[in-house]
C-alpha positions in Angstrom: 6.6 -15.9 70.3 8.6 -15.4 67.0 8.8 -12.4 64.7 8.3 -14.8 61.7 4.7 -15.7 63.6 3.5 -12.3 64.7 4.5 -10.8 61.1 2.2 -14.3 59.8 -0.6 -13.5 62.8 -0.7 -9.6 61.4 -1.3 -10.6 58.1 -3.9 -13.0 58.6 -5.6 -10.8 61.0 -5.8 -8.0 58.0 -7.0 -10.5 55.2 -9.9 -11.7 57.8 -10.9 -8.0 58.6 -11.0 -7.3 55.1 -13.1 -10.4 54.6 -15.2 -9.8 57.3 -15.8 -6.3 56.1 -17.0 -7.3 52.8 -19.3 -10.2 53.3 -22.7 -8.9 54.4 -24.2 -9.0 57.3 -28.2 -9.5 58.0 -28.1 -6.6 60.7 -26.6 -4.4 57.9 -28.6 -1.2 56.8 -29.1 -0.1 53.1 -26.6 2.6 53.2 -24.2 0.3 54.9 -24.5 -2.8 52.7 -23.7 -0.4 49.2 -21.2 1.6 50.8 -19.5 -1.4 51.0 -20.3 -3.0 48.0 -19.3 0.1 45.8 -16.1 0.6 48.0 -15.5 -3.3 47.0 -15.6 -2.3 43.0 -13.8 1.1 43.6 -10.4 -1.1 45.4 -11.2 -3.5 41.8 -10.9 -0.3 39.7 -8.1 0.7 41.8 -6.3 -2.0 41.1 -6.6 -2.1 37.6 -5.8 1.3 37.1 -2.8 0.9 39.2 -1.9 -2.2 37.3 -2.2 -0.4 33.7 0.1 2.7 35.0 2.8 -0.1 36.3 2.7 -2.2 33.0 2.7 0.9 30.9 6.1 1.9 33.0 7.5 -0.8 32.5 6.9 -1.1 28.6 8.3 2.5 28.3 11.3 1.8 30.7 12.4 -1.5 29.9 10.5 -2.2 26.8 12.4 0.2 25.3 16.0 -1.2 26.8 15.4 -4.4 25.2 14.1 -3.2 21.9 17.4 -1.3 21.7 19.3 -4.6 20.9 17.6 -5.6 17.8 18.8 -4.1 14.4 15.4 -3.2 13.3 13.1 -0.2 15.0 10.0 -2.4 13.9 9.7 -3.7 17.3 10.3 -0.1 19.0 7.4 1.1 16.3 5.3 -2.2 17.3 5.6 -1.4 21.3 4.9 2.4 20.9 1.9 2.4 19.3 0.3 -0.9 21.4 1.4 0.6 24.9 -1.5 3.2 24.8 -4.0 0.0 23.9 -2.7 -1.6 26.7 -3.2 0.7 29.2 -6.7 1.1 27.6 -7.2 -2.7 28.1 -6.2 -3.0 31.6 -8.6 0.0 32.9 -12.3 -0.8 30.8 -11.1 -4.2 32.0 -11.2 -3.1 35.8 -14.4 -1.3 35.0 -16.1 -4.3 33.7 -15.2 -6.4 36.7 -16.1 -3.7 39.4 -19.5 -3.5 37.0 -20.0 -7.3 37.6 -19.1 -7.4 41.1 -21.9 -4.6 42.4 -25.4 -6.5 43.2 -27.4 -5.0 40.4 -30.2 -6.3 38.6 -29.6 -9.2 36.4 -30.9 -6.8 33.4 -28.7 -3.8 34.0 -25.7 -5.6 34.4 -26.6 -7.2 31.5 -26.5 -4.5 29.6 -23.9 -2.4 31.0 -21.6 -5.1 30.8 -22.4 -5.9 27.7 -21.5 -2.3 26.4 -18.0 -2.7 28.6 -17.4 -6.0 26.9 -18.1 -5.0 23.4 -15.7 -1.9 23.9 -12.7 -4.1 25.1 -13.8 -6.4 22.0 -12.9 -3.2 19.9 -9.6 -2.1 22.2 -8.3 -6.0 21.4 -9.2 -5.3 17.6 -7.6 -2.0 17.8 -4.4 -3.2 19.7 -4.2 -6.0 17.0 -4.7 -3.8 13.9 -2.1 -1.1 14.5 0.7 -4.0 15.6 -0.5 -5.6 12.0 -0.1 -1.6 10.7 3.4 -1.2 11.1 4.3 -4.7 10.6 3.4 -4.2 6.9 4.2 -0.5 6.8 7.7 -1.9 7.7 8.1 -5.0 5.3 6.7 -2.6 2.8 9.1 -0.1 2.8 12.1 -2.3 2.8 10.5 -4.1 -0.3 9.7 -0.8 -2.1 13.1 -1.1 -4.7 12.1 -5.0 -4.9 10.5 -5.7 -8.1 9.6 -9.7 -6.8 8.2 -8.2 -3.3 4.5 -9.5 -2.5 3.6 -6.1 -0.6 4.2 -2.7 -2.5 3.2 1.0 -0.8 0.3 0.8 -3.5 -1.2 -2.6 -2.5 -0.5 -1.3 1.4 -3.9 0.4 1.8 -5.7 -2.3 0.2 -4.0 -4.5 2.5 -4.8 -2.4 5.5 -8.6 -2.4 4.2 -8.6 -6.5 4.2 -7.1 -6.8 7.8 -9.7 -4.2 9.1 -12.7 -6.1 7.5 -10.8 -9.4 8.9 -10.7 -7.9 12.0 -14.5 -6.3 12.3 -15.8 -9.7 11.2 -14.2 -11.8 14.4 -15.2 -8.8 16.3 -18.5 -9.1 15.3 -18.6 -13.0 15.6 -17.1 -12.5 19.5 -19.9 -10.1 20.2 -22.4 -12.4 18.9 -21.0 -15.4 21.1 -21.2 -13.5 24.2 -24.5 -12.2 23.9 -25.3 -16.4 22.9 -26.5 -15.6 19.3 -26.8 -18.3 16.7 -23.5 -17.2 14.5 -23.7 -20.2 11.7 -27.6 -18.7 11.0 -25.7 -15.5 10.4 -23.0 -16.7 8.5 -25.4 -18.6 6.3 -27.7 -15.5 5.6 -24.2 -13.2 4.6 -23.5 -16.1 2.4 -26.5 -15.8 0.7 -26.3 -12.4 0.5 -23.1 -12.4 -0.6 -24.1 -14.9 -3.8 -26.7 -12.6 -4.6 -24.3 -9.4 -4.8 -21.8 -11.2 -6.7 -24.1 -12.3 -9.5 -25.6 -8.7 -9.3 -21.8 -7.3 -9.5 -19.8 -9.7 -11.3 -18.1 -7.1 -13.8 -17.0 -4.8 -10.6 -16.1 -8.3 -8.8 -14.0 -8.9 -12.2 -12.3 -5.4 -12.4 -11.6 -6.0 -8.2 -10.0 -9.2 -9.1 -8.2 -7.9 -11.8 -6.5 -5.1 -9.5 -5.6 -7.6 -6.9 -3.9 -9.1 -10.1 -2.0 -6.1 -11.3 -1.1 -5.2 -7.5 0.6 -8.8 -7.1 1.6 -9.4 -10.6 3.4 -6.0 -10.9 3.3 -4.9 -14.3 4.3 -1.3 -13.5 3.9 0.7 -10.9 2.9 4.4 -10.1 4.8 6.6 -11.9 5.9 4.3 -14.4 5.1 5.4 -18.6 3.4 2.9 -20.6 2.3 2.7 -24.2 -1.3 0.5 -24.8 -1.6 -1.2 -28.1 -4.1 1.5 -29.3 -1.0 3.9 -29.0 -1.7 6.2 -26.5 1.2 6.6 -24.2 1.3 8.0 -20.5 2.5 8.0 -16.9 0.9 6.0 -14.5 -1.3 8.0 -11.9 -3.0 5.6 -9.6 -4.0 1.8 -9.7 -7.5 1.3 -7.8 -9.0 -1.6 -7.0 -11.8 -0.9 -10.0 -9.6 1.1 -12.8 -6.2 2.8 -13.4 -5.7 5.8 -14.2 -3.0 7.0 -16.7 -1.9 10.5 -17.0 -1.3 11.2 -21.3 1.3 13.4 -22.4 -1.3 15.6 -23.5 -2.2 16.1 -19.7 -5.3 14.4 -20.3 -6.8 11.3 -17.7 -7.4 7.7 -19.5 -9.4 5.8 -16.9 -9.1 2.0 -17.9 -10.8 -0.9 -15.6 -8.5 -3.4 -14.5 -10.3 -5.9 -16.5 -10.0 -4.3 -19.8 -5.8 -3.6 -18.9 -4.7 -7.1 -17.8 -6.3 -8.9 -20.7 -4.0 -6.3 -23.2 -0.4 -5.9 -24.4 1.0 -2.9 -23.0 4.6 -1.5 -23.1 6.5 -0.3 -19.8 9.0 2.3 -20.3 10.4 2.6 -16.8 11.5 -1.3 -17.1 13.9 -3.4 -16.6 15.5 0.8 -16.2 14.4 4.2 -17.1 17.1 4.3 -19.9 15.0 4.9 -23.6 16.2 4.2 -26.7 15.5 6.4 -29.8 16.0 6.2 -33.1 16.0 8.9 -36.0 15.0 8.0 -40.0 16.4 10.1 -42.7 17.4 9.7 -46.1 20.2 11.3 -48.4 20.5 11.8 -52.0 22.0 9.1 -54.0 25.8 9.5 -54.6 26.3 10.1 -50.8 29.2 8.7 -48.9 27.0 6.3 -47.2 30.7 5.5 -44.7 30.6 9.7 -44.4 27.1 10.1 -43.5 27.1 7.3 -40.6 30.1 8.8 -39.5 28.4 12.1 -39.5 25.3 11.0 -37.5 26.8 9.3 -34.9 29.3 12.3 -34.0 26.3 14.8 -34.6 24.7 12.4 -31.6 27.1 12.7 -29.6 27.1 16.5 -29.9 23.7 16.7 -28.5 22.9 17.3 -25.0 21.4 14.2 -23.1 22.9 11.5 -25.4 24.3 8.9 -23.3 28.1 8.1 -24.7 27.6 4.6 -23.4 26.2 3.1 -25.0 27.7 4.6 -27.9 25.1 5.7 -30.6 24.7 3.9 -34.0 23.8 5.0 -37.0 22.9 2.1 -40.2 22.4 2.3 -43.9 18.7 0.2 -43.6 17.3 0.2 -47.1 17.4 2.0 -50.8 14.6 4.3 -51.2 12.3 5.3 -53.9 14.3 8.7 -54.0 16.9 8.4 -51.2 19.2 6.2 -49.3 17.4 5.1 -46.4 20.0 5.6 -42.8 18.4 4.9 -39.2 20.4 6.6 -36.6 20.1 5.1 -32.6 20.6 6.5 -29.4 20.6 6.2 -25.5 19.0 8.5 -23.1 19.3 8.4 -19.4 15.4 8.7 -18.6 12.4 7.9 -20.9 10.9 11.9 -19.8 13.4 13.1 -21.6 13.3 11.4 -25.2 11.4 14.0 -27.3 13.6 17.2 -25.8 16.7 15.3 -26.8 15.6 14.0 -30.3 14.6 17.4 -31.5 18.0 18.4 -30.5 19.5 15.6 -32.5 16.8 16.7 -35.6 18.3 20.4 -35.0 22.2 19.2 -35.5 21.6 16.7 -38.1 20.3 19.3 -40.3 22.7 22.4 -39.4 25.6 19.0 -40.1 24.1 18.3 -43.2 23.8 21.5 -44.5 27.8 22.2 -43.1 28.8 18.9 -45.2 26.7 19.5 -48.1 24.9 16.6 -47.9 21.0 16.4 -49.3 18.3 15.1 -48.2 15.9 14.9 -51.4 12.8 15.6 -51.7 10.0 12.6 -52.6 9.8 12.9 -57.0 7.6 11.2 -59.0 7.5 11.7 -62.9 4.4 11.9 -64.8 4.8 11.1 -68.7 1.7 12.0 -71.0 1.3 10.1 -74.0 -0.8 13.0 -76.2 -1.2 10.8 -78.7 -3.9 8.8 -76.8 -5.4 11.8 -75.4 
């Protein structure tokens, strides 16, 4: 007799005994009949847990070999937070299948199961959600400097929210299927109930629409300084789903709802740069050397700390006042923040200039005559 057919006998002799063991037997006692039942779902949970500890090696080991290749670390973030998920999976999975295999009542298993299932439902859910997670959290941050990108760090959470409620709902619908629940009688009662909270909430609806807008559209962005057309002017604190919140100079808190701000003009500072122009109006006596006092202004510019050189400040003779010669005098800054500071520099050196060259500025004079005759 062969080696190759004993080593085939031995084996088949094993897989019969182990059948043999497991089916039962009419002369089998009570004890006997669950001892081997129970062992039969222990070797089941066994396996599985042996199963999760191999795949979960070999994820870390070689997962990580091959996600070493790629030029991204997306797929080393992906596989890192999924492995624990996985091994999760793999062991509620043995322990539903050792649940089903013991000879319980029909009831019991029905609901013990049912709890099993409905928590590898949520592992799935989970598993999905936080490979969803760092997918955006990754195109995110390589978008943040793109001002075209569809996904910005501020529309991330809301983002995040959507996918989670995506997510509960065909966990819900799953749960509902297995338990063999009518799910289009369901879905017809939450649309219902969805018409009647829209109608109930359709200005919240509107300013929840209307952040979605400014999230996509991209108007500005956190941080960013805006003026509104009533005048008031201020950085950009937060942008909600419902309202926006803009922090004043004054260190106060406008709250605006989204509505209300993306059916207004506004003006953004911070774009297409942070550079700010300003500009300066003053007026000389007549009889000034209009050439000398442009000349004057632009080199008194210059003078002033945080005036850009490039571009080069200009200074214009704009109109013929009442009582003065009317100049303008323009100027670059490198950021918006800092366009007041520098301009009352530029107000302190125009006037110490002025007063070095001689050079007026007149004060507003109006003349009264009195005929007495007609008084």
């Amino acid at each position: 007799m062969s080696t190759q057919y004993l080593n085939g006998y031995s084996v088949n002799r094993v897989f019969e005994f182990i059948l043999e063991f497991f089916q039962s037997q009419e002369s089998d006692g009570f004890l006997l009949f669950w001892a081997r039942e129970i062992l039969g779902a222990l070797l089941i949970l066994a396996f599985f847990w042996m199963l999760s500890n191999l795949i979960v090696w070999v994820l870390n080991k070689w997962g990580t070999r091959l996600t070493s290749f790629t030029a991204t670390d997306l797929d080393d973030r992906v596989l890192q937070r999924v492995t624990p998920h996985v091994y999760r999976f793999l062991v509620v999975l043995g322990v539903y299948l050792a649940i089903r295999s013991l000879p319980l009542h029909e009831k019991l298993i029905l609901v013990v199961s049912g709890i099993i299932f409905i928590s590898l439902v949520v592992i799935v859910c989970n598993l999905i959600y936080h490979a969803i997670d760092e997918l955006l959290k990754w195109y995110a941050a390589g978008q943040e400097d793109t001002s075209g990108a569809v996904l910005s760090r501020q529309m991330l959470p809301v983002a995040e929210k959507i996918i989670s409620l995506f997510l509960m709902g065909a966990a819900l619908i799953v749960v509902l299927k297995h338990f063999n629940y009518d799910i289009f009688s369901l879905v017809t009662a939450l649309g219902i109930g969805s018409l009647a909270i829209g109608m109930a909430a359709k200005d919240t609806l509107a300013h929840m629409i209307s952040g979605f807008t400014i999230m996509i559209d991209r108007p500005f962005r956190i941080g960013d300084r805006i003026q509104l057309v009533g005048g008031q002017i201020g950085d950009v604190a937060d942008i909600g789903l419902r309202s926006t919140k803009i922090k004043t100079l004054d260190n106060q808190l406008l709250i605006i709802p989204n509505s209300d701000l993306c059916n207004t003009m506004l003006t953004n500072q911070a774009f297409p740069n942070s550079r700010a122009k300003g500009r300066i109006n003053v007026g000389v006596a007549y009889g000034s050397d209009v050439d000398q006092v442009k000349a004057l202004l632009v080199a008194t510019a210059l003078e002033a700390e945080g005036v850009l050189p490039d571009p080069l400040p200009e200074a214009f003779f704009v109109s013929f006042g009442d009582s003065a010669l009317n100049m303008s005098l323009f100027f670059w800054v490198e950021e918006y923040s800092a366009l007041f500071a520098t301009t009352d520099r530029v107000n302190s050196l125009i006037i110490k200039r002025f007063r070095e060259y001689t050079i007026d500025i007149p004060f507003p004079i109006r003349t009264v005559l009195i005929d007495k005759g007609q008084v």
